[in-house]
VOVEXZA-228711 format. One record per residue: chain; x, y, z of N, C-alpha, C in turn; residue number from 1; residue in one letter. Coordinates in Angstrom, 3 decimals, padded with zeros to 6 digits. Layout:
BEGIN
   kette        n_x        n_y        n_z       ca_x       ca_y       ca_z        c_x        c_y        c_z    nr   rest
       A          X          Y          Z          X          Y          Z          X          Y          Z   NUM      a
...
//
This chain:
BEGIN
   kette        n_x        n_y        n_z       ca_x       ca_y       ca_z        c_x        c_y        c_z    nr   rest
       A    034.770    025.745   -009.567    033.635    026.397   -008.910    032.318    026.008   -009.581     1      x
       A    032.385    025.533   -010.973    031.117    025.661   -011.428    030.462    024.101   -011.509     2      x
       A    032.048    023.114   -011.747    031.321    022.125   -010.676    030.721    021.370   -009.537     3      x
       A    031.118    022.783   -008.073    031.240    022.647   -007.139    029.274    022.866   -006.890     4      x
       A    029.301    024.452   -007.595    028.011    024.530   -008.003    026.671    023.926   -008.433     5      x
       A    027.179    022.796   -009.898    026.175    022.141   -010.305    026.290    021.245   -008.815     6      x
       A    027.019    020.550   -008.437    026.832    019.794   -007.677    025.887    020.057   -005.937     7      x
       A    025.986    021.451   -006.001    025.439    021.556   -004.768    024.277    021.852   -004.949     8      x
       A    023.661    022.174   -006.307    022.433    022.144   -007.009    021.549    020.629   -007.505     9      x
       A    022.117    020.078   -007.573    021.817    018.728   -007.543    021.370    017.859   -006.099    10      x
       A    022.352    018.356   -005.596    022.286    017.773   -003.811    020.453    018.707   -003.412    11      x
       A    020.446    019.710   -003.514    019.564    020.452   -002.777    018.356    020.040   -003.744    12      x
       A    018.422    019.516   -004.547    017.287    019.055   -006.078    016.635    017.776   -005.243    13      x
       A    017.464    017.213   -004.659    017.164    015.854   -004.588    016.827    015.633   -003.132    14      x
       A    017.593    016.593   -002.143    016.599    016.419   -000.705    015.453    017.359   -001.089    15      x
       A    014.906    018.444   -001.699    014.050    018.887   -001.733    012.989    018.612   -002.792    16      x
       A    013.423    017.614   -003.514    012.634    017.228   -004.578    011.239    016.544   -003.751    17      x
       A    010.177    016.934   -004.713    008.704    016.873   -004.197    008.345    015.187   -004.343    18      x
       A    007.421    015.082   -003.169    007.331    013.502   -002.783    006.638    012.950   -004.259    19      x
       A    006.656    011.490   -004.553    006.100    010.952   -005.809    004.387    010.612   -004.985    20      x
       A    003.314    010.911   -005.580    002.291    010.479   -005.565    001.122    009.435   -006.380    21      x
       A    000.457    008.525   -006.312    000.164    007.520   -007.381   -000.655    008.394   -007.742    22      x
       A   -000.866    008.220   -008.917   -001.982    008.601   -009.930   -002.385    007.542   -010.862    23      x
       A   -003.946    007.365   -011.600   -003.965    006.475   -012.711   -004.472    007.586   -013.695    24      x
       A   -003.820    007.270   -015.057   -004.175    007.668   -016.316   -005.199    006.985   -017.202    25      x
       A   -005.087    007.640   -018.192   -006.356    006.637   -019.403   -006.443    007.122   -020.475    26      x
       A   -006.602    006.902   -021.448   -006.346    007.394   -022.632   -007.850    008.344   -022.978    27      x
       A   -008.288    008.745   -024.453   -008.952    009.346   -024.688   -010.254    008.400   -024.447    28      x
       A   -010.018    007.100   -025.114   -011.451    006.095   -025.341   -011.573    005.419   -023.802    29      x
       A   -010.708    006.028   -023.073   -010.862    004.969   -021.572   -009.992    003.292   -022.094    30      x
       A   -009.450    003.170   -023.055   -009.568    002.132   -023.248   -008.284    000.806   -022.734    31      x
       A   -007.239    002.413   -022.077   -006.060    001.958   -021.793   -006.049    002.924   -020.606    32      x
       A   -005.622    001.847   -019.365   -005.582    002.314   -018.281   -004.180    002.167   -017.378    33      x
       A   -003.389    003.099   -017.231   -002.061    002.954   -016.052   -001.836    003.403   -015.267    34      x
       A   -001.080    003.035   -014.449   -000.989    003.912   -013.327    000.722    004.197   -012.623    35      x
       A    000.560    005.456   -012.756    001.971    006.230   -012.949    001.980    006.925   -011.179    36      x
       A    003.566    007.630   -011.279    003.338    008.337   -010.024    004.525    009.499   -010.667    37      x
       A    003.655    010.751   -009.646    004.633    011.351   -009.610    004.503    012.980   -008.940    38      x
       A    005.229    013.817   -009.018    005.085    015.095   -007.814    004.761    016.639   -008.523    39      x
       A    004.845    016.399   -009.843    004.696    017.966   -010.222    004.251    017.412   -011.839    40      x
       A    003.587    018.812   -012.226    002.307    018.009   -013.331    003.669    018.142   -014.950    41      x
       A    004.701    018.476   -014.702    005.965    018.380   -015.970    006.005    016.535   -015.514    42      x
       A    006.658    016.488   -014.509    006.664    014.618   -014.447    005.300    013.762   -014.621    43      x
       A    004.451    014.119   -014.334    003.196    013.825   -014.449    002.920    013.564   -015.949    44      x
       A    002.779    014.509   -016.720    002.443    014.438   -018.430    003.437    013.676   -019.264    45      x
       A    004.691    013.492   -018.508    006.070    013.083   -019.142    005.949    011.458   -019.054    46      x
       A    005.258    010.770   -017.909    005.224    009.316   -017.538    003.601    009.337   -018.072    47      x
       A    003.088    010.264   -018.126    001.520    009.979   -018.573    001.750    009.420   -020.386    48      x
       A    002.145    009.973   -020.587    002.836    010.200   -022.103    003.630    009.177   -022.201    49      x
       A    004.697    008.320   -021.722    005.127    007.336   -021.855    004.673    006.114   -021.621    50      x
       A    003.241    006.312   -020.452    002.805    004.723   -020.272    001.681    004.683   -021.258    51      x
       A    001.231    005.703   -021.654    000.037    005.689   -022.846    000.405    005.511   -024.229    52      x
       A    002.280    005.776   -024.699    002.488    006.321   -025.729    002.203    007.018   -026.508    53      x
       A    001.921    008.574   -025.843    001.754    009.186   -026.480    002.849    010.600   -026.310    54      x
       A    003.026    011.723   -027.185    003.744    012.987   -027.137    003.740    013.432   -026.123    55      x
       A    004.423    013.824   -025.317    004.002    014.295   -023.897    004.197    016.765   -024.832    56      x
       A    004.672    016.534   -025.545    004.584    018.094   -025.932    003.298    018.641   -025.344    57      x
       A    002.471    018.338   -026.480    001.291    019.221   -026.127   -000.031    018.198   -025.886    58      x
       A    000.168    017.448   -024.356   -000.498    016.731   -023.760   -000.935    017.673   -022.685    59      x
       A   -002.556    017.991   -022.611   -002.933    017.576   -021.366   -003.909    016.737   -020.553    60      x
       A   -003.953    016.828   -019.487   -004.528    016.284   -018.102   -005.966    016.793   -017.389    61      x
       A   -007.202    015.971   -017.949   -008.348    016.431   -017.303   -008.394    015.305   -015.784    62      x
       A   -009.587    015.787   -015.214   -010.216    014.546   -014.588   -010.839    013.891   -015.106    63      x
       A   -010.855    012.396   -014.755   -011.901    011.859   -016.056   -013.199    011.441   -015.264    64      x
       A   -013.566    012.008   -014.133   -014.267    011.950   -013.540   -015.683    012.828   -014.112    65      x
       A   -015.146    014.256   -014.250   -015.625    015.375   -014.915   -015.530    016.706   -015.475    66      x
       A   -013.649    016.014   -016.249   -013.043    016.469   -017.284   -012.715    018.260   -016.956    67      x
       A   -012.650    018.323   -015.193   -011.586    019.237   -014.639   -010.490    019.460   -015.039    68      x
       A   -009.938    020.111   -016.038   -008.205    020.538   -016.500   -007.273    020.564   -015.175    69      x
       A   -006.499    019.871   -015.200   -005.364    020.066   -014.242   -003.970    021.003   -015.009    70      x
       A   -003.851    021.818   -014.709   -003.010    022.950   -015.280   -001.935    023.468   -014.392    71      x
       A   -001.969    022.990   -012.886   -000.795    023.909   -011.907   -000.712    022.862   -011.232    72      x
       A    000.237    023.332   -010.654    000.946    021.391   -009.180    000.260    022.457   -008.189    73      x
       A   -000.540    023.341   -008.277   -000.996    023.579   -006.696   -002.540    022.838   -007.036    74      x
       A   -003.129    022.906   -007.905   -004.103    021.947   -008.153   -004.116    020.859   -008.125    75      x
       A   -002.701    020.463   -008.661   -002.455    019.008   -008.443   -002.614    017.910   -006.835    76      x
       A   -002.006    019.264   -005.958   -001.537    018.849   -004.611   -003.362    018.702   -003.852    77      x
       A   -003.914    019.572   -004.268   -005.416    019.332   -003.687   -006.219    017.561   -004.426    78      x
       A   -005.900    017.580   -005.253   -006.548    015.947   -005.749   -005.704    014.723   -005.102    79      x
       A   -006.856    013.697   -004.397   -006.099    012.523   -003.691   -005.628    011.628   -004.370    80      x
       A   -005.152    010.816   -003.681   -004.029    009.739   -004.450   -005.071    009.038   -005.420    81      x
       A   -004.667    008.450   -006.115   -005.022    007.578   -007.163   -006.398    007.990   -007.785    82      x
       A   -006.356    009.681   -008.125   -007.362    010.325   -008.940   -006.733    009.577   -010.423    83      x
       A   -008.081    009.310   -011.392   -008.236    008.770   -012.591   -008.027    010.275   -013.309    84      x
       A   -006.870    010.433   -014.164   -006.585    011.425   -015.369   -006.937    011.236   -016.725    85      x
       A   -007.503    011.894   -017.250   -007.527    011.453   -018.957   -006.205    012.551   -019.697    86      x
       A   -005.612    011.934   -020.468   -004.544    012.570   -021.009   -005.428    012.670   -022.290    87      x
       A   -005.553    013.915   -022.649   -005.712    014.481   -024.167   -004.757    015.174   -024.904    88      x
       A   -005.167    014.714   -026.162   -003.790    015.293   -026.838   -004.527    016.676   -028.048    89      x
       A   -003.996    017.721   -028.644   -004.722    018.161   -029.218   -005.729    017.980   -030.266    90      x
       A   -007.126    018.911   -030.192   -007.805    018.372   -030.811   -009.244    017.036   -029.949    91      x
       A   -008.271    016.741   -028.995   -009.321    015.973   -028.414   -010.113    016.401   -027.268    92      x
       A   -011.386    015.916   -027.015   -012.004    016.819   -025.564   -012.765    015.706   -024.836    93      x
       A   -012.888    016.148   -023.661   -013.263    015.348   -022.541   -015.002    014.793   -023.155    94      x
       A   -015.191    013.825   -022.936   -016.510    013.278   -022.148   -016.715    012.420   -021.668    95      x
       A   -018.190    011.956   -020.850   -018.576    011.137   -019.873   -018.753    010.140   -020.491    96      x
       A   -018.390    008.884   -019.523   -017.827    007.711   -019.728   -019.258    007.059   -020.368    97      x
       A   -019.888    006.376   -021.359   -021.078    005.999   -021.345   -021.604    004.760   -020.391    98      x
       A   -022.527    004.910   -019.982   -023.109    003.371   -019.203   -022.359    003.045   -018.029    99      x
       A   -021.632    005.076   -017.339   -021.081    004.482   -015.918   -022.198    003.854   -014.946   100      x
       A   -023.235    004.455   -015.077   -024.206    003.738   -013.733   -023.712    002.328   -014.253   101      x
       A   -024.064    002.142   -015.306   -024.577    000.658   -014.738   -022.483   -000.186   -014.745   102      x
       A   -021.675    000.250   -014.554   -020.608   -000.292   -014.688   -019.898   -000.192   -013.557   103      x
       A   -020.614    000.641   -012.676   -020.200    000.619   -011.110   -021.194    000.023   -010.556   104      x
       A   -020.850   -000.098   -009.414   -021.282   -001.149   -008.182   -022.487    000.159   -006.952   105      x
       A   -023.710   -000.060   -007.263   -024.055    000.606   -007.050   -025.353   -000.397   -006.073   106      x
       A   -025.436    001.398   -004.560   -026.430   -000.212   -003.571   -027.299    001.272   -003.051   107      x
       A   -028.415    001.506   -002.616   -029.165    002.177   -002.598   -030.467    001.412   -001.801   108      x
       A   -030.955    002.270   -000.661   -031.606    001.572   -000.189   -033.716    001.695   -000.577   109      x
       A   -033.113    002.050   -002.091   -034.810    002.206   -002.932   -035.097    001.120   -003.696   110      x
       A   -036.180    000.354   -004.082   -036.108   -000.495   -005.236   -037.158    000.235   -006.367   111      x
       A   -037.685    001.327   -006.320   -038.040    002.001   -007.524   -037.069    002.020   -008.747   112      x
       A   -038.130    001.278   -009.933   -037.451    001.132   -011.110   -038.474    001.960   -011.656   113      x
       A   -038.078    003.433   -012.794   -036.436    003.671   -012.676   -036.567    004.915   -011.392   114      x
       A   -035.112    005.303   -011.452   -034.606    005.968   -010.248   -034.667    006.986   -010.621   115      x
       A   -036.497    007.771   -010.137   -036.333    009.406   -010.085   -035.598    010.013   -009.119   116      x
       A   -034.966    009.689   -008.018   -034.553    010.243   -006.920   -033.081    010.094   -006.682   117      x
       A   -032.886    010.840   -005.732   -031.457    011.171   -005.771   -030.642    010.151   -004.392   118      x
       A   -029.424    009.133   -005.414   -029.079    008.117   -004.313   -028.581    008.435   -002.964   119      x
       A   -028.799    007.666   -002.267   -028.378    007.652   -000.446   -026.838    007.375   -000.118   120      x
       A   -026.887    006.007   -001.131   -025.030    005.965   -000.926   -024.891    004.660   -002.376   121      x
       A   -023.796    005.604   -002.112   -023.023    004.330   -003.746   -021.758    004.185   -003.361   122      x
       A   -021.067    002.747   -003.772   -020.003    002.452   -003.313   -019.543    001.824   -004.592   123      x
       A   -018.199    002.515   -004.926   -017.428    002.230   -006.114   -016.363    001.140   -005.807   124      x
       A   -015.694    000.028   -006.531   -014.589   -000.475   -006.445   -014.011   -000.258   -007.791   125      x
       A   -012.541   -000.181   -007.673   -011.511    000.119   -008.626   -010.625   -000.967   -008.259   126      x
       A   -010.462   -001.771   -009.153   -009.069   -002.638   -009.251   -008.149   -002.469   -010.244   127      x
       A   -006.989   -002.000   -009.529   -005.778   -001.496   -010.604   -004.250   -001.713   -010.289   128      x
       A   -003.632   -001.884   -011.294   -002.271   -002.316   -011.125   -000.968   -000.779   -010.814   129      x
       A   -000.353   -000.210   -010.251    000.641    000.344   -010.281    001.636    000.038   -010.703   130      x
       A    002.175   -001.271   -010.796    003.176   -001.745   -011.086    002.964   -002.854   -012.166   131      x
       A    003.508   -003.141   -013.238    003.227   -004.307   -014.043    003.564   -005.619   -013.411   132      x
       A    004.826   -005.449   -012.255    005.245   -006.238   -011.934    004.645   -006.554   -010.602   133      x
       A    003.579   -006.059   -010.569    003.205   -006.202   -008.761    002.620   -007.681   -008.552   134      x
       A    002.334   -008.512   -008.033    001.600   -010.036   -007.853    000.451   -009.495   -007.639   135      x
       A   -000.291   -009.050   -006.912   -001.669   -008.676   -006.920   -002.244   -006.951   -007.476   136      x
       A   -003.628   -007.049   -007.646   -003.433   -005.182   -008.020   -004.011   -004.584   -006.783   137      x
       A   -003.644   -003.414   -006.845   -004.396   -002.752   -005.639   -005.851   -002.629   -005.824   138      x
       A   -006.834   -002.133   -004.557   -008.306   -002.100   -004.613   -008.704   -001.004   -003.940   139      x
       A   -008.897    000.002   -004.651   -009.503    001.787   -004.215   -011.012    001.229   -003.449   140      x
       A   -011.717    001.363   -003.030   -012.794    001.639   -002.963   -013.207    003.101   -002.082   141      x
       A   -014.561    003.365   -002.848   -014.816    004.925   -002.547   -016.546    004.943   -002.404   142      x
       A   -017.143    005.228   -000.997   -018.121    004.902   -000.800   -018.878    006.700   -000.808   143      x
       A   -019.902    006.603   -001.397   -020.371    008.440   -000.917   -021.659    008.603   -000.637   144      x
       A   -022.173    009.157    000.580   -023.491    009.153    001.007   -024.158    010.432    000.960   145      x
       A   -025.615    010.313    000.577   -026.116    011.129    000.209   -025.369    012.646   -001.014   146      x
       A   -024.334    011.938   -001.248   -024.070    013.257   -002.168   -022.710    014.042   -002.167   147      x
       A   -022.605    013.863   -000.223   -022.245    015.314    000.104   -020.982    014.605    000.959   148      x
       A   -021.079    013.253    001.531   -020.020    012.742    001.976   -019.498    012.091    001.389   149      x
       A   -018.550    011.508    001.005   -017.413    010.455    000.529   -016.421    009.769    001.790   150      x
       A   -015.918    009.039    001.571   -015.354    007.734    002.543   -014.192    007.342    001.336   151      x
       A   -013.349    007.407    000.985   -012.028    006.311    000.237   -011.204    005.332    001.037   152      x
       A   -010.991    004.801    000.830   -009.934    003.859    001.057   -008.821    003.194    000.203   153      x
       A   -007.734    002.853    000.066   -006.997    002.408   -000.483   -005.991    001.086   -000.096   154      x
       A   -005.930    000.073   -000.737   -005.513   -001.192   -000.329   -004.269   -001.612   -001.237   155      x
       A   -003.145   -001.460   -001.003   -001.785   -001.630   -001.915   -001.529   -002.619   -001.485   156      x
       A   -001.166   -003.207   -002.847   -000.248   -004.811   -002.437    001.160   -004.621   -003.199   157      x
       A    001.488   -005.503   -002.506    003.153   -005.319   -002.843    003.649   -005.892   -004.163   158      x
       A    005.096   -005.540   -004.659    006.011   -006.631   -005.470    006.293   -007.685   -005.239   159      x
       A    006.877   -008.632   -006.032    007.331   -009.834   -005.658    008.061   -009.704   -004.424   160      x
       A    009.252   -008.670   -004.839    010.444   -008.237   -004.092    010.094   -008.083   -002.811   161      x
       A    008.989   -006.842   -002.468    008.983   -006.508   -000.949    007.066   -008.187   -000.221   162      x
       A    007.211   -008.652   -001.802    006.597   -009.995   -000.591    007.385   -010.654    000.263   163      x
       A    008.289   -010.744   -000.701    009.520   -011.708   -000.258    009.727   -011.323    001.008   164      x
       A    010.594   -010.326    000.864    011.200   -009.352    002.128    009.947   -009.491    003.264   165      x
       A    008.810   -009.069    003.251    008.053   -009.655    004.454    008.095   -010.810    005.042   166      x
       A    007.813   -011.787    003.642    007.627   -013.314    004.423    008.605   -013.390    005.363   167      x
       A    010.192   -013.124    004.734    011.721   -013.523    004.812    011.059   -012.869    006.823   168      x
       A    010.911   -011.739    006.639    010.699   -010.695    007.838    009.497   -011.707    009.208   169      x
       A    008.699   -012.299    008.605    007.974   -012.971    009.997    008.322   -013.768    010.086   170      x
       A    009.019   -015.106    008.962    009.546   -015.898    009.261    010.759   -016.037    010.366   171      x
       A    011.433   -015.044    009.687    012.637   -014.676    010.969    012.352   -014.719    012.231   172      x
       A    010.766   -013.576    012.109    010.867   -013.513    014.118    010.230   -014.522    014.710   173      x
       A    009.089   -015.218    013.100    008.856   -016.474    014.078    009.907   -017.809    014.951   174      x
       A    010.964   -017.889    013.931    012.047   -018.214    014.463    012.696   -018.068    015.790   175      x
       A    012.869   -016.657    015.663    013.322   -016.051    016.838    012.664   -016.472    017.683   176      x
       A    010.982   -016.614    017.603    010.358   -016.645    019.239    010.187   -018.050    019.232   177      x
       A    010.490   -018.918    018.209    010.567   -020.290    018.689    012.147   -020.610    019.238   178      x
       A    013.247   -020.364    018.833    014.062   -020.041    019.395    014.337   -020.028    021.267   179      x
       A    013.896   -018.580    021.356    013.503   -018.240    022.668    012.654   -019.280    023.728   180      x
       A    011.787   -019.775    023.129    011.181   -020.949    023.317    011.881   -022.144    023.747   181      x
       A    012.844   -022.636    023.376    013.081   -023.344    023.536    014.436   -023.815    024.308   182      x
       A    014.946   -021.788    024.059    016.367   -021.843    025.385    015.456   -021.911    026.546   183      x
       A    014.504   -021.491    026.887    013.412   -021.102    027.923    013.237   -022.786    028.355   184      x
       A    012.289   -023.638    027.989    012.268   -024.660    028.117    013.426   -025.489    028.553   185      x
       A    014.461   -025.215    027.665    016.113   -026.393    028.206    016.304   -025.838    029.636   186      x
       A    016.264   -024.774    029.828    017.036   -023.928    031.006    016.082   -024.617    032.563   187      x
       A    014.661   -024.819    032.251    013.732   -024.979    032.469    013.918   -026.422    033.218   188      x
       A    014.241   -027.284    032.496    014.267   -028.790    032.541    015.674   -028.992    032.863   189      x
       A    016.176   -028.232    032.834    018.498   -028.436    033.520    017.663   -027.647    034.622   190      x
       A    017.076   -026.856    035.460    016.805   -026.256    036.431    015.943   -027.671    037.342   191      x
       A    015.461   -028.452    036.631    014.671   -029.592    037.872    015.620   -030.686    037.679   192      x
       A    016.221   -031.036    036.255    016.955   -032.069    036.804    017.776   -031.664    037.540   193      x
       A    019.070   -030.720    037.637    019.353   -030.340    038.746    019.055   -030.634    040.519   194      x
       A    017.627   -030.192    040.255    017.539   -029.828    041.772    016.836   -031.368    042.307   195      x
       A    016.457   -032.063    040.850    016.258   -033.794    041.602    017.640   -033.866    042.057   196      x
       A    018.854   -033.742    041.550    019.969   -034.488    041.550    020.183   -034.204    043.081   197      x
       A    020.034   -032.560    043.893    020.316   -032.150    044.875    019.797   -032.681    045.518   198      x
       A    018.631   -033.300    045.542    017.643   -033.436    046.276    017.887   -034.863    046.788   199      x
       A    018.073   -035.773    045.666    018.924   -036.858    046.129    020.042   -037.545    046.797   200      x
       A    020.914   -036.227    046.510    022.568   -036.369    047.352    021.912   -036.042    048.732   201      x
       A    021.263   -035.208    048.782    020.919   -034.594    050.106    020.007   -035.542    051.085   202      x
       A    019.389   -036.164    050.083    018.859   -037.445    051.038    019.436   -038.818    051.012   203      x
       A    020.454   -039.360    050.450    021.611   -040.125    050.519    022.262   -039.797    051.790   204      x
       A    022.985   -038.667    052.062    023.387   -038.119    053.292    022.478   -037.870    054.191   205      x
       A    021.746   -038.136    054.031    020.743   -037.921    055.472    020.377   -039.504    055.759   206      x
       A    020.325   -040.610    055.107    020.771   -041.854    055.310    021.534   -042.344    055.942   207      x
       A    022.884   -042.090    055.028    024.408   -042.690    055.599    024.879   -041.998    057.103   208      x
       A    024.387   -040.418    057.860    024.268   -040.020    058.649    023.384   -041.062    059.920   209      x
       A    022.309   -040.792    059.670    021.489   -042.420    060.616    021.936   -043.341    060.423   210      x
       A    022.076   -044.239    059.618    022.495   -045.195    059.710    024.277   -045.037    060.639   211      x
       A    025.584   -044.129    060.490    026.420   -044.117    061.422    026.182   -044.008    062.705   212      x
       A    024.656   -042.960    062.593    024.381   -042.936    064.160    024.044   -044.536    065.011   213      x
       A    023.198   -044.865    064.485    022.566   -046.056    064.451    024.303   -047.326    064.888   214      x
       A    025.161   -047.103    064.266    026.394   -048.045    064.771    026.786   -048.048    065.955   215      x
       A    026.846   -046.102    066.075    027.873   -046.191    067.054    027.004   -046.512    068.715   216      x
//
């Protein structure tokens, strides 16, 4: 019974287990950046902690945006995919990144130097890897106007593995429709030689017909 138990506890663990979500991490100095996934902030600190090497005990998780504590998976579930985390460990505390203006990509339609006023729109790019093994990295970009709107986007590229599997995947159907192509065409060309061939018997006999008439 009590293995019947663990086991049906396991089963219900694993269809109900919470979806994995990307996230990127970073250490205290910014200086190491990864990007982990996962569904509840125990897995979260546990892979945060392993791709940073650090203790996952008494690790936590700000934004490193503006060093928001993430403390509950219902907080968690409100932040979008591939929010930047700073993992602190005790003893350490959040601050702002120095010399972000000028390290983002920033377009504004003022040329007052310097900028008393408050920007119209700025558009960030992030290039980052999820996978060590991925061939290309992915590219966030996050555009925000006047302040109050934001725009994200997100651009994932694949593994070797699922490149493969695509190419393998259009190649196939290009196949296929050349394929098709070309039963289409044979069927095509046996359909007129054919009907020359008919066309010929049929006027052979319409010959040898006159001409008997023509004897008798």
């Amino acid at each position: 019974m009590e293995a019947t138990s663990s086991l049906i506890k396991s089963v219900s663990r694993r269809v109900w287990s919470v979806p994995q979500r990307p996230f990127r991490v970073c250490s205290h100095n910014r200086e190491l950046r990864k990007g982990v996934t996962g569904g509840t902030m125990q897995e979260l600190r546990e892979r945060a902690a392993h791709a940073l090497f650090l203790s996952a005990v008494s690790l936590s998780l700000v934004c490193e945006e503006d060093g928001t504590e993430v403390d509950s998976d219902e907080f968690l579930l409100t932040l979008p995919d591939n929010t930047v985390l700073m993992a602190l460990e005790p003893g350490q505390t959040w601050s702002p990144e120095p010399g972000s203006k000028q390290s983002r990509v920033t377009f504004s339609t003022t040329n007052i130097k310097p900028r008393t006023g408050r920007d119209i729109a700025r558009v960030t790019f992030d290039l980052y890897r999820l996978n060590p093994r991925d061939v290309f990295g992915s590219l966030s970009v996050k555009a925000t106007f006047q302040g109050l709107y934001s725009v994200s986007a997100d651009f994932r590229c694949l593994g070797p593995k699922k490149v493969l599997r695509e190419a393998l995947r259009v190649a196939s159907a290009m196949l296929q429709a050349v394929g098709h192509m070309l039963i289409t065409s044979a069927s095509i060309m046996r359909r007129i030689i054919e009907g020359s061939d008919s066309w010929h018997s049929t006027y052979d006999r319409g010959d040898s017909a006159q001409i008997t008439e023509y004897w008798e």
